[in-house]
Backbone and ligand atoms as CSV (ligand in chain L), in Angstrom:
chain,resi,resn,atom,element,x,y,z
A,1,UNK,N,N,-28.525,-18.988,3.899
A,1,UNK,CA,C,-28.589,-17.529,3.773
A,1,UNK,C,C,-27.399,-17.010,2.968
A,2,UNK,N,N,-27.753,-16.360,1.703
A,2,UNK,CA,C,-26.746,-15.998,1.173
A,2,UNK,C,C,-26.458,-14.489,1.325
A,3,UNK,N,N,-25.123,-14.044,0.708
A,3,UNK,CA,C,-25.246,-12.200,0.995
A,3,UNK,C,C,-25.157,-11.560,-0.515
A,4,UNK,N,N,-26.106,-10.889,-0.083
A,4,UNK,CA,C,-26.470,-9.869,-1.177
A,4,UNK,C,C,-25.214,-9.513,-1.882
A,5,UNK,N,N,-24.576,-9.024,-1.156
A,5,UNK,CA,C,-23.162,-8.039,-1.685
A,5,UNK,C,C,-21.800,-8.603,-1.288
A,6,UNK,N,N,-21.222,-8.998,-1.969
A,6,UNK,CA,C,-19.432,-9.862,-1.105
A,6,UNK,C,C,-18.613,-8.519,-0.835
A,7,UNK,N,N,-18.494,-8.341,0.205
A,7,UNK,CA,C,-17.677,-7.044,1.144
A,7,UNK,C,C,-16.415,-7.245,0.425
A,8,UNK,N,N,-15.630,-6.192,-0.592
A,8,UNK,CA,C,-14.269,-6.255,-1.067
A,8,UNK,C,C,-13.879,-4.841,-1.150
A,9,UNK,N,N,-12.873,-4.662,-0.347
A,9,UNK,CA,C,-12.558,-3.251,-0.363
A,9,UNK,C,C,-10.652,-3.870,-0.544
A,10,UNK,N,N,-10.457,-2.956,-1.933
A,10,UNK,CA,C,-9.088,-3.353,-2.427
A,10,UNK,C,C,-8.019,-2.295,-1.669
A,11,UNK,N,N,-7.479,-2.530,-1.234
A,11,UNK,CA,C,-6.372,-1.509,-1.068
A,11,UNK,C,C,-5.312,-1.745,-1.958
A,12,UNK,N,N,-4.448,-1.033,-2.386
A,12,UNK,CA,C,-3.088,-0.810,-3.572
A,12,UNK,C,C,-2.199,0.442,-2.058
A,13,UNK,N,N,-0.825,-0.539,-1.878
A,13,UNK,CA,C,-0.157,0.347,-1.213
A,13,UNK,C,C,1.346,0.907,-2.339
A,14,UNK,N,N,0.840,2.294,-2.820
A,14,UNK,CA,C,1.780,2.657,-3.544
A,14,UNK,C,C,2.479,3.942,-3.531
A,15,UNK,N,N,3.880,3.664,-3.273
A,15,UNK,CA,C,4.919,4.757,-2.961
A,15,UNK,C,C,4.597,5.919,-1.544
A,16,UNK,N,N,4.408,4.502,-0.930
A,16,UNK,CA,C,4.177,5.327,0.430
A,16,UNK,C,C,2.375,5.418,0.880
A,17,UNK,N,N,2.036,5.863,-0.335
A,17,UNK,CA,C,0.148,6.349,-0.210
A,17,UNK,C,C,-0.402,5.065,-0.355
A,18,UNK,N,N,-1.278,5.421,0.361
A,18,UNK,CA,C,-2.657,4.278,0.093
A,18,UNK,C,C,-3.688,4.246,-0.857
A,19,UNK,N,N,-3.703,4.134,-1.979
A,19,UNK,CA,C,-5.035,4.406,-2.615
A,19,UNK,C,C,-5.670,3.500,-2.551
A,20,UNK,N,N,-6.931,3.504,-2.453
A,20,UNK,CA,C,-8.092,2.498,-1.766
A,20,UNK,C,C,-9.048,2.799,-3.045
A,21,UNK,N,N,-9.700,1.873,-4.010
A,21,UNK,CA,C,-10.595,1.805,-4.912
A,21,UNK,C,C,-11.629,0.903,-4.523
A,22,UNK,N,N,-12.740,1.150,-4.931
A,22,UNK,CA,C,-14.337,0.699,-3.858
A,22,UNK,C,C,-14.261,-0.486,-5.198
A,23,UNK,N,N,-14.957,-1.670,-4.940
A,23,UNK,CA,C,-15.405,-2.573,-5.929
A,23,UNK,C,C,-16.585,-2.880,-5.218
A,24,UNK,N,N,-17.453,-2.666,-4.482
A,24,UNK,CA,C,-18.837,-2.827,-4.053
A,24,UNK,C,C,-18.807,-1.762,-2.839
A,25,UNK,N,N,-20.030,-1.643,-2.558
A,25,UNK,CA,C,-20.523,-0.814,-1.457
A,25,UNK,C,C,-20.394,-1.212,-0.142
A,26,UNK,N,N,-19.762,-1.337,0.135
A,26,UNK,CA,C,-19.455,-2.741,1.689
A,26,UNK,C,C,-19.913,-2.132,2.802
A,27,UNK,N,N,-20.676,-2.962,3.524
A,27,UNK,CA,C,-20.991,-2.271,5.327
A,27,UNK,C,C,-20.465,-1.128,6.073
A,28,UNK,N,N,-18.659,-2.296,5.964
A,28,UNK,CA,C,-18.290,-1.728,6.762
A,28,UNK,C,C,-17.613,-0.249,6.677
A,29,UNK,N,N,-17.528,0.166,4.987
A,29,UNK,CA,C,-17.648,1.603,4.646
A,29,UNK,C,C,-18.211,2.518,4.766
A,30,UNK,N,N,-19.754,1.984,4.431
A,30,UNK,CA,C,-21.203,2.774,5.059
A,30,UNK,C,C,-20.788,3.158,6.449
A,31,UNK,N,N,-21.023,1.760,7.270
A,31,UNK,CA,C,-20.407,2.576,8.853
A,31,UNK,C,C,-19.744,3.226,8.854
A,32,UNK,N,N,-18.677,3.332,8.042
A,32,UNK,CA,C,-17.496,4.293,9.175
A,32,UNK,C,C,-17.893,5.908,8.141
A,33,UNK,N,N,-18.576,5.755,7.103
A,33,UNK,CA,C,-19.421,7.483,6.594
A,33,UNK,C,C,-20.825,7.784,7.962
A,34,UNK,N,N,-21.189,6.664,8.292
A,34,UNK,CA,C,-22.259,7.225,9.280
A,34,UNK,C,C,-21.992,7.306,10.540
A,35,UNK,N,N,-20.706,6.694,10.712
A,35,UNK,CA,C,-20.069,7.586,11.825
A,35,UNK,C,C,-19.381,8.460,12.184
A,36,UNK,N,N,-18.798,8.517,10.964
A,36,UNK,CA,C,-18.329,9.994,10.425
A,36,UNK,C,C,-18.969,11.285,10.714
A,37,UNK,N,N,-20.213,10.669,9.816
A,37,UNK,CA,C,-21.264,11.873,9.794
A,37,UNK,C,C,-22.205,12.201,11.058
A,38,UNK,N,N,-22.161,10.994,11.773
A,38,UNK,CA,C,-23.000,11.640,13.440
A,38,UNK,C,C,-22.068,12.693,14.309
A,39,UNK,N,N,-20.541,11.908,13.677
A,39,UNK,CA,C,-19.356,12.832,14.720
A,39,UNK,C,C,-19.630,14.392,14.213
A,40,UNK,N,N,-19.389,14.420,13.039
A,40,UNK,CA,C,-19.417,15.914,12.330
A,40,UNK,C,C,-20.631,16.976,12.603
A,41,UNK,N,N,-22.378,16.181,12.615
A,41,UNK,CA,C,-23.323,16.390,13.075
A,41,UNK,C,C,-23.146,17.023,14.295
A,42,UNK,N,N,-22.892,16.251,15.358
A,42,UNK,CA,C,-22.035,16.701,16.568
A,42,UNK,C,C,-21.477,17.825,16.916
A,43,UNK,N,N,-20.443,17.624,16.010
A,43,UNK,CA,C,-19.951,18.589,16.127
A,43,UNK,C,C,-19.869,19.925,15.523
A,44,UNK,N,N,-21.077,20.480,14.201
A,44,UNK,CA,C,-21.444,21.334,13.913
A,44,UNK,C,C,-22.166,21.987,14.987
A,45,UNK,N,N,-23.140,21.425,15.811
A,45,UNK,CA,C,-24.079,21.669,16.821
A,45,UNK,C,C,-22.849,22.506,18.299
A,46,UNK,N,N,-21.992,21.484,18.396
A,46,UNK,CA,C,-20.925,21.985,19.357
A,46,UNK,C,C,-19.975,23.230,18.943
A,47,UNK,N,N,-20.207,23.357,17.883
A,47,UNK,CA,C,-19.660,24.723,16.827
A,47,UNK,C,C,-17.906,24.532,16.937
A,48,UNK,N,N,-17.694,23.184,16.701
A,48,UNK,CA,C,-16.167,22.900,16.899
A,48,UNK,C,C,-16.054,22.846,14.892
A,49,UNK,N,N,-15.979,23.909,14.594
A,49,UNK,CA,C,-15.717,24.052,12.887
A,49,UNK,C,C,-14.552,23.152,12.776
A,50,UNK,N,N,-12.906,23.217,13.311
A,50,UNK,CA,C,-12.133,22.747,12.458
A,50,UNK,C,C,-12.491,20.880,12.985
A,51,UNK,N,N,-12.820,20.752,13.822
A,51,UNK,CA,C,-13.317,19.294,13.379
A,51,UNK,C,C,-14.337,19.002,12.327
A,52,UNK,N,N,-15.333,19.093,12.420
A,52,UNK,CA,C,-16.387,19.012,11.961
A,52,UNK,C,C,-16.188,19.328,9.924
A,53,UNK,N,N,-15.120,20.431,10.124
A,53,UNK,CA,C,-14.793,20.407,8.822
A,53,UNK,C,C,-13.958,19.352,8.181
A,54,UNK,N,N,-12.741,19.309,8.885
A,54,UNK,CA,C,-11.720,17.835,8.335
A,54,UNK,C,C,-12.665,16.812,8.353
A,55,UNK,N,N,-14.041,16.485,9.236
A,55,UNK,CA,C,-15.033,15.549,8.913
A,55,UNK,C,C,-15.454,14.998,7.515
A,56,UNK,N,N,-16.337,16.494,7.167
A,56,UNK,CA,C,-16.840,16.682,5.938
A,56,UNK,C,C,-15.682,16.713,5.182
A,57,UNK,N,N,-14.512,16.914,5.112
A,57,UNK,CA,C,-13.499,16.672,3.693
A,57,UNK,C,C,-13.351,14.951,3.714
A,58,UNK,N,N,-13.091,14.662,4.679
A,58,UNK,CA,C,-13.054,13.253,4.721
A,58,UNK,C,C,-14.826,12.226,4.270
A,59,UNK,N,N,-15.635,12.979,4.552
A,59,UNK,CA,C,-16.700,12.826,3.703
A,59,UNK,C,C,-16.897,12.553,2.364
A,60,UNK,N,N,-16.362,14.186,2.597
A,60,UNK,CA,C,-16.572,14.100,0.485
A,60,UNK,C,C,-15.525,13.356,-0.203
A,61,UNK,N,N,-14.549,12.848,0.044
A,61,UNK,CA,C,-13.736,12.017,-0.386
A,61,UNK,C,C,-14.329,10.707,-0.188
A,62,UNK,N,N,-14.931,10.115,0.202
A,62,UNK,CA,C,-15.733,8.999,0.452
A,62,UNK,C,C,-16.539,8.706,-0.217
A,63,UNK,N,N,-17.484,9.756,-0.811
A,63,UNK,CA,C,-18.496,9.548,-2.122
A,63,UNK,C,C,-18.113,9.831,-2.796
A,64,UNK,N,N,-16.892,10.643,-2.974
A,64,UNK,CA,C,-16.189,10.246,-4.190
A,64,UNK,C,C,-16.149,8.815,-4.785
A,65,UNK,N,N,-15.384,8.180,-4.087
A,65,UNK,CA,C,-15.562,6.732,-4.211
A,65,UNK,C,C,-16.510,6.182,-4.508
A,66,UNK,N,N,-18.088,6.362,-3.623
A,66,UNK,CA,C,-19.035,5.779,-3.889
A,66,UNK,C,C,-19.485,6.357,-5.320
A,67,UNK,N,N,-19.541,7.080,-5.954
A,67,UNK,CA,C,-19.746,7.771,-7.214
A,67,UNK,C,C,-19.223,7.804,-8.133
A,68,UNK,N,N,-17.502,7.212,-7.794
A,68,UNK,CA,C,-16.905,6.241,-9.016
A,68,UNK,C,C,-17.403,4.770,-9.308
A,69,UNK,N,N,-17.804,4.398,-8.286
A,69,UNK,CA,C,-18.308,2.785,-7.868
A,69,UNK,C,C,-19.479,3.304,-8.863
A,70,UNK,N,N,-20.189,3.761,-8.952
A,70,UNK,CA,C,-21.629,3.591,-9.397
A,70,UNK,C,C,-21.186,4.291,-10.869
A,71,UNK,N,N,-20.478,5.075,-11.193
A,71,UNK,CA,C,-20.533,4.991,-12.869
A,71,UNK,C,C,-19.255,4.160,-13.302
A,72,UNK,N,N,-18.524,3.102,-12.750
A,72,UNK,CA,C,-18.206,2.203,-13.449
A,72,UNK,C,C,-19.336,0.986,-13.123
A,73,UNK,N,N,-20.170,0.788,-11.996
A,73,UNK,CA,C,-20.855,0.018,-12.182
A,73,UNK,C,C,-21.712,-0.190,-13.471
A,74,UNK,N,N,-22.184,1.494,-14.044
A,74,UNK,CA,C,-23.415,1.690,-14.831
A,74,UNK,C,C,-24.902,1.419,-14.560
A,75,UNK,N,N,-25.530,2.108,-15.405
A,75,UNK,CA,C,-27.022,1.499,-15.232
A,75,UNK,C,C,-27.420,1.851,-13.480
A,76,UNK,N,N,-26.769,3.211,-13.438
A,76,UNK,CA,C,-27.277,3.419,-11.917
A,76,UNK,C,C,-27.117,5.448,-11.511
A,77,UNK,N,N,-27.437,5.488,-12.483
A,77,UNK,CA,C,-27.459,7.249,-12.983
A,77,UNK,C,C,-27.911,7.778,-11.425
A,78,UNK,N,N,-29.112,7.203,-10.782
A,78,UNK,CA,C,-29.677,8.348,-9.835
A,78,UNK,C,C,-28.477,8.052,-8.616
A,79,UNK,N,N,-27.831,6.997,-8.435
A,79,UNK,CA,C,-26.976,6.375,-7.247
A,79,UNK,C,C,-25.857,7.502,-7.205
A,80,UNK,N,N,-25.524,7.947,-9.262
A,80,UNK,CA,C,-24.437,8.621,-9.066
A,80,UNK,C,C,-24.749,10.289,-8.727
A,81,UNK,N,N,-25.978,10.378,-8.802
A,81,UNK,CA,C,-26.853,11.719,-8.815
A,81,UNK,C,C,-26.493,12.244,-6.957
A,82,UNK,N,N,-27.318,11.143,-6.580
A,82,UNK,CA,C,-27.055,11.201,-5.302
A,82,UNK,C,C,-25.876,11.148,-4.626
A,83,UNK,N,N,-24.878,10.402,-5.571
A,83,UNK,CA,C,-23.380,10.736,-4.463
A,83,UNK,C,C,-22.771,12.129,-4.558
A,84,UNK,N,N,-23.040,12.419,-6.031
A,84,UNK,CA,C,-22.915,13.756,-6.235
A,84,UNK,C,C,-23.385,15.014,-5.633
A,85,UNK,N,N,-24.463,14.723,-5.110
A,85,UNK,CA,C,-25.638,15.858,-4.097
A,85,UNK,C,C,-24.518,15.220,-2.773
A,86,UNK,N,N,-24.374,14.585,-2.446
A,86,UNK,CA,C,-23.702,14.569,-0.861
A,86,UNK,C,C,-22.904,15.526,-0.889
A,87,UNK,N,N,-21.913,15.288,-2.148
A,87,UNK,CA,C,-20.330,15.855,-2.297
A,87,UNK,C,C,-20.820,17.171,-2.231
A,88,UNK,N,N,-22.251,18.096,-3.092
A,88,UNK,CA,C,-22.090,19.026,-3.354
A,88,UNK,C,C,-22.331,19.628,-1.452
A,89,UNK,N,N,-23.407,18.621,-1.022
A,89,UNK,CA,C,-23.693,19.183,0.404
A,89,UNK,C,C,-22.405,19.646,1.689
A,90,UNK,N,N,-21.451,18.617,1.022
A,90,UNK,CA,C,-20.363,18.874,1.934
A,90,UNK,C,C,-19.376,19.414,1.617
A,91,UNK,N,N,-19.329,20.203,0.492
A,91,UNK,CA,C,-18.668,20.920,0.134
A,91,UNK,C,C,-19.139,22.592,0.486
A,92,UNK,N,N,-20.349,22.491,0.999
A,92,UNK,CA,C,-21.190,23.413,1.236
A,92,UNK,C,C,-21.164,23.312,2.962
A,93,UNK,N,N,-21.160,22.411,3.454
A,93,UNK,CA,C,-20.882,22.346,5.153
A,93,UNK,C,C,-19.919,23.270,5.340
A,94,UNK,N,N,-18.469,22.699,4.719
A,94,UNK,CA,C,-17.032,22.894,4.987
A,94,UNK,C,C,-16.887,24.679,4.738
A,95,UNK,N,N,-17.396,25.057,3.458
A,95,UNK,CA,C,-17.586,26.465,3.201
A,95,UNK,C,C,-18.075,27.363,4.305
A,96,UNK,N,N,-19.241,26.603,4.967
A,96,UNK,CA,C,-20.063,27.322,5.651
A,96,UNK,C,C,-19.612,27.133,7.535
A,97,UNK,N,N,-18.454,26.097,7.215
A,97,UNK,CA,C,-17.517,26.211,8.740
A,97,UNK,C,C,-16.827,27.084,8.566
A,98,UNK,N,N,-15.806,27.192,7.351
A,98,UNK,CA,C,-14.858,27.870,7.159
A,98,UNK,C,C,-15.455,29.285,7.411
A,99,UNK,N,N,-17.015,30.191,6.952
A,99,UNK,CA,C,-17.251,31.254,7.799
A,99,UNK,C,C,-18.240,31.179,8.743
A,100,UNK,N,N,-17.445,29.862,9.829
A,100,UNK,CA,C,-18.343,29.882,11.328
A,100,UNK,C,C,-19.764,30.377,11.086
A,101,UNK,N,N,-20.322,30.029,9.916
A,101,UNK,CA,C,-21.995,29.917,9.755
A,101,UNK,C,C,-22.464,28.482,10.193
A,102,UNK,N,N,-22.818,28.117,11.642
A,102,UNK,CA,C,-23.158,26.811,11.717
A,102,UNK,C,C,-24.543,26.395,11.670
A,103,UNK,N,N,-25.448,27.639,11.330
A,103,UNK,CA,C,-27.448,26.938,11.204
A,103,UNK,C,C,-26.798,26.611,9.448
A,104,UNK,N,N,-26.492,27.707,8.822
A,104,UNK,CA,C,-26.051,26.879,6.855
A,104,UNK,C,C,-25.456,25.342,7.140
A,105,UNK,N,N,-24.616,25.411,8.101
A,105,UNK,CA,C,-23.535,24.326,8.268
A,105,UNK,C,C,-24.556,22.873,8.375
A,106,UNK,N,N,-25.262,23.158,9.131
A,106,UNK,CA,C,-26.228,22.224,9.887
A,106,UNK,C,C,-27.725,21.860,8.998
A,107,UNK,N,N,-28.078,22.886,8.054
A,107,UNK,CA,C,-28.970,22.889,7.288
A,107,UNK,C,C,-28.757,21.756,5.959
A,108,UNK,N,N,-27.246,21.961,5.720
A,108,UNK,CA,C,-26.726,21.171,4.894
A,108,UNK,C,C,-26.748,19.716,5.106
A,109,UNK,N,N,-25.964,19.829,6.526
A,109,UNK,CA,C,-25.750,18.230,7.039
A,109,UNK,C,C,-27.474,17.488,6.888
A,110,UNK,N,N,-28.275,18.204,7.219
A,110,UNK,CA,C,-30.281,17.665,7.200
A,110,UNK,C,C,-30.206,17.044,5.980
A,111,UNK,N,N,-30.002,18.456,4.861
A,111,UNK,CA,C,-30.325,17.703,3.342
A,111,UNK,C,C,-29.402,16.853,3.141
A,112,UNK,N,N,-28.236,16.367,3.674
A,112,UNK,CA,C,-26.794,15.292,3.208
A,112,UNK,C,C,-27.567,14.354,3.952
A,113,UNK,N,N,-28.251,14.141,5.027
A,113,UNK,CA,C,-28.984,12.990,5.300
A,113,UNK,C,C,-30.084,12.742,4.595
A,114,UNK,N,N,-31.093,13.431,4.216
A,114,UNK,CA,C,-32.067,13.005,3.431
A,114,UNK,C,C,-31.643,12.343,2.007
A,115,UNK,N,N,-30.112,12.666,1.326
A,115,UNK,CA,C,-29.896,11.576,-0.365
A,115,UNK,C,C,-29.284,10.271,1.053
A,116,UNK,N,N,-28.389,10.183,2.129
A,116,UNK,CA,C,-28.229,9.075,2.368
A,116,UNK,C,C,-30.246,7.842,2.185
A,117,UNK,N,N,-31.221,8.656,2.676
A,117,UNK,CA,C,-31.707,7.793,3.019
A,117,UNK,C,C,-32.594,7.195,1.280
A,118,UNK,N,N,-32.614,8.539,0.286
A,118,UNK,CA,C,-32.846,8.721,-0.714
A,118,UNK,C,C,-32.199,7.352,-1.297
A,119,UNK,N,N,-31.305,7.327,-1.431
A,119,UNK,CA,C,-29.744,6.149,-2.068
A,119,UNK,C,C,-30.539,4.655,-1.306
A,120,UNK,N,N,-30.590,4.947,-0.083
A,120,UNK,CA,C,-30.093,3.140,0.492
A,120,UNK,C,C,-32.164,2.763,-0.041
A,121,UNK,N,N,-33.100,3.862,0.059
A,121,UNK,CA,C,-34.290,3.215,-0.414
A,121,UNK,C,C,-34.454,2.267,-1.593
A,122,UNK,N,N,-33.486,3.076,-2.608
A,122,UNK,CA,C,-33.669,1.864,-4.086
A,122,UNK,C,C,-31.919,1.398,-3.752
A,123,UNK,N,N,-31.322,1.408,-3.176
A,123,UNK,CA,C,-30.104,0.965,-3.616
A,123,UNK,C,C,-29.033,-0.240,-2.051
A,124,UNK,N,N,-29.952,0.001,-1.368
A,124,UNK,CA,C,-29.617,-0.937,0.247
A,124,UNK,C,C,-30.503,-2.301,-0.198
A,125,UNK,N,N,-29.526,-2.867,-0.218
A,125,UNK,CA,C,-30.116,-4.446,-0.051
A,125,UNK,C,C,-30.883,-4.971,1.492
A,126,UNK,N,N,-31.320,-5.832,1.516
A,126,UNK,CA,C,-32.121,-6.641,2.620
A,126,UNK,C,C,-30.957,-7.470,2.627
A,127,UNK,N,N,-30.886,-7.968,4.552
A,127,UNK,CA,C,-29.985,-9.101,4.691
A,127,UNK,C,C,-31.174,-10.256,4.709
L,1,HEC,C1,C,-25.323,6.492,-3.582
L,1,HEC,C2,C,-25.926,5.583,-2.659
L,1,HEC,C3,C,-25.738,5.753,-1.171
L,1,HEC,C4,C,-25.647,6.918,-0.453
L,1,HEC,C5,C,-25.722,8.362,-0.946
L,1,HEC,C6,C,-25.476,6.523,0.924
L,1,HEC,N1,N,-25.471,5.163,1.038
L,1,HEC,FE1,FE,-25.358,4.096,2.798
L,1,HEC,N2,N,-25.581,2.365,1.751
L,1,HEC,C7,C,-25.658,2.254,0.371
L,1,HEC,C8,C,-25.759,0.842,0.014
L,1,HEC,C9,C,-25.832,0.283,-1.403
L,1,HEC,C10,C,-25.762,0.125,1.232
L,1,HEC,C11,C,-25.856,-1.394,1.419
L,1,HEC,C12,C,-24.476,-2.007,1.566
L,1,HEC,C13,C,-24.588,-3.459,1.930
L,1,HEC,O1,O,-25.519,-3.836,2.641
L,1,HEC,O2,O,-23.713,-4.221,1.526
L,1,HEC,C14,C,-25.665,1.114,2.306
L,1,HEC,C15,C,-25.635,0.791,3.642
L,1,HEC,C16,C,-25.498,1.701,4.685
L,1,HEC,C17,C,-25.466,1.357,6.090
L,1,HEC,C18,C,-25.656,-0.033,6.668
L,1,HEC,C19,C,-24.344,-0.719,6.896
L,1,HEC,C20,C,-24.579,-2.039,7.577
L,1,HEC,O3,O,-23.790,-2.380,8.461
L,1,HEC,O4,O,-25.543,-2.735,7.212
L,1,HEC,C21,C,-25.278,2.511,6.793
L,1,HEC,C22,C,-25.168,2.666,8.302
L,1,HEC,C23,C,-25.203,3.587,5.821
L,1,HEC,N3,N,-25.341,3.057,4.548
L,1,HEC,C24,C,-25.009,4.918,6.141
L,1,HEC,C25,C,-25.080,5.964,5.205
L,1,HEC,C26,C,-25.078,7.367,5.558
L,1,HEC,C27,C,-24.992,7.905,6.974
L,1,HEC,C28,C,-25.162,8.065,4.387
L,1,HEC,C29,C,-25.202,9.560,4.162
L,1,HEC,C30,C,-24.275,10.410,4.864
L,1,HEC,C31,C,-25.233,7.088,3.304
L,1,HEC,N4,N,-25.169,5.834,3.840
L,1,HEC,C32,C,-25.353,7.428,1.972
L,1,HEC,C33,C,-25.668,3.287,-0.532
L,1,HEC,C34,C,-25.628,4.643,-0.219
């Protein structure tokens, strides 16, 4: 049994900061965005905004990554389409905590799940 994808997540520790650059899509990244995103889910519903918001920033910084990964990969336009629709969704959560609107807040998080499942249909490997 071989694996689809070799899990490499580089870290560079420089001048104190961490910058972390994606070289594949690894598991265990996915997990910790979809657990991210159940916590934040959560907690839009619980109407706890300043969590739920530092969530979603920590979100959208995440597909950031995944959306640099995919246009230096190339040859993967809709992957970067879709990381881009997350970012725009959670940039649209965070707005819509920031004025304690939590059905917008929550409406958003629906459509930020529908590109996750959009993405992993052509772009999730089989183990
Ligand atoms: C732009 C594409 C893309 C988007 C958007 C995306 N994913 Fe993924 N996701 C992937 C790929 C590729 C894999 C397969 C990684 C692998 O198996 O090595 C994956 C795998 C996963 C896995 C499985 C990890 C495992 O242990 O097998 C989970 C969970 C996951 N994603 C959650 C999410 C959630 C939640 C969202 C939305 C908030 C999301 N993903 C959005 C590309 C994407």
């Amino acid at each position: 049994m071989s694996k689809f994808l070799v899990s490499l997540f580089v870290y560079l520790a420089l001048t104190g900061s961490v910058v972390a650059a994606l070289t594949e899509i690894e598991e265990d990244f996915m997990q910790d965005i979809e657990d991210i995103q159940k916590s934040m889910t959560s907690n839009i519903s619980l109407q706890d905004a300043a969590t739920a918001k530092s969530e979603a920033v920590e979100l959208e910084a995440m597909f950031k990554d995944v959306e640099e990964f995919y246009v230096k990969k190339g040859d993967a336009a809709d992957a970067v389409d879709w990381s881009k629709e997350s970012r725009t969704y959670l940039v649209a959560i965070s707005k819509a905590l920031e004025a304690k609107n939590f059905d917008a807040a929550s409406q958003s998080a629906v459509s930020l799940a529908k590109t996750c499942k959009a993405c992993h249909k052509i772009y999730k490997s089989k183990d």
